[in-house]
N, C-alpha and C positions, 0 to 999 in steps of 0.2 A: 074405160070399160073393156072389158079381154071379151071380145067373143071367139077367139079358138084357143084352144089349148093346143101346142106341141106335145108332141112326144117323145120327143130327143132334141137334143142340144140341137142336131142338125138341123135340126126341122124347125127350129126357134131360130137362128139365126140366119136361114133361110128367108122366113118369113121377115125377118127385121132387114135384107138385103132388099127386098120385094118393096119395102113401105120407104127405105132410103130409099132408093133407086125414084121410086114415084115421087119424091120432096126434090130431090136433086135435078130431074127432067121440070117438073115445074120452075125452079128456079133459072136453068138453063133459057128456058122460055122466057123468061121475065126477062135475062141480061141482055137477050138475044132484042127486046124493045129498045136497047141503048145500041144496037148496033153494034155488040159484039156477039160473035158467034165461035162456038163452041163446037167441035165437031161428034163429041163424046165425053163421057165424065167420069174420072178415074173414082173408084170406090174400092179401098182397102176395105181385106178381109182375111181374120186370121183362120179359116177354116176352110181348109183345101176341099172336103166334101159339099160344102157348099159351093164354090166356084165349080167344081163338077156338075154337081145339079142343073146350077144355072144353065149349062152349058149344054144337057144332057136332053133332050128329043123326048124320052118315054116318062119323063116325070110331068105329069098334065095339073096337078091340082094346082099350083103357082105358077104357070109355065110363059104368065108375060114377061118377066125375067130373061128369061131363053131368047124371047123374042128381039131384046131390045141389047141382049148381050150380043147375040150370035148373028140375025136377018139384019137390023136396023142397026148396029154397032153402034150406039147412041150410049150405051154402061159398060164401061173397061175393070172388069174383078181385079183385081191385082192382090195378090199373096201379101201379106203382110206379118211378119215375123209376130208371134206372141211376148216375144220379151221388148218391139219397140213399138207395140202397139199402143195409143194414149189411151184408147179406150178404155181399159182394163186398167191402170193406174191405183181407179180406188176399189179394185174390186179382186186385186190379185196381190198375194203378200208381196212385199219389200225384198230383195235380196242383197246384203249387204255385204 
């Protein structure tokens, strides 16, 4: 069920940064039960305006992102190229 709508690219993949970021910190939590610990959890992203955001103090609507990039350094944004991203795979044409 979508209860928000984006309204820019950015702002969608912002918000899919936001809902990783919280699967990725729960799972950290879990590993962390086996006695391994984790200092931080590197999340590739191909969208440099969203690591800005993340990053960014005045943008409040999403702003635990910020929190957990920037005070708690618990989510490492790291740049990731659009042409070696897997993500996009089925979802960007083929260049051959």
């Amino acid at each position: 069920m979508q209860v928000i709508v984006a309204l820019s690219m950015t702002k969608a993949e912002y918000m899919a940064i936001v809902e990783t970021s919280k699967k990725a910190l729960w799972l950290r939590g879990l590993v962390e039960t086996f006695n391994i610990i984790q200092h931080s959890v590197r999340i590739h992203c191909d969208n440099q305006s969203v690591i800005h955001l993340a990053k960014d103090y005045r943008y409040r609507r999403y702003h635990k992102i910020r929190q957990w990039v920037m005070d708690d350094k618990v989510i490492n944004l790291v740049k990731v190229s659009t042409k070696m991203n897997p993500a996009d795979m089925m979802t960007k044409t083929i260049l051959v």
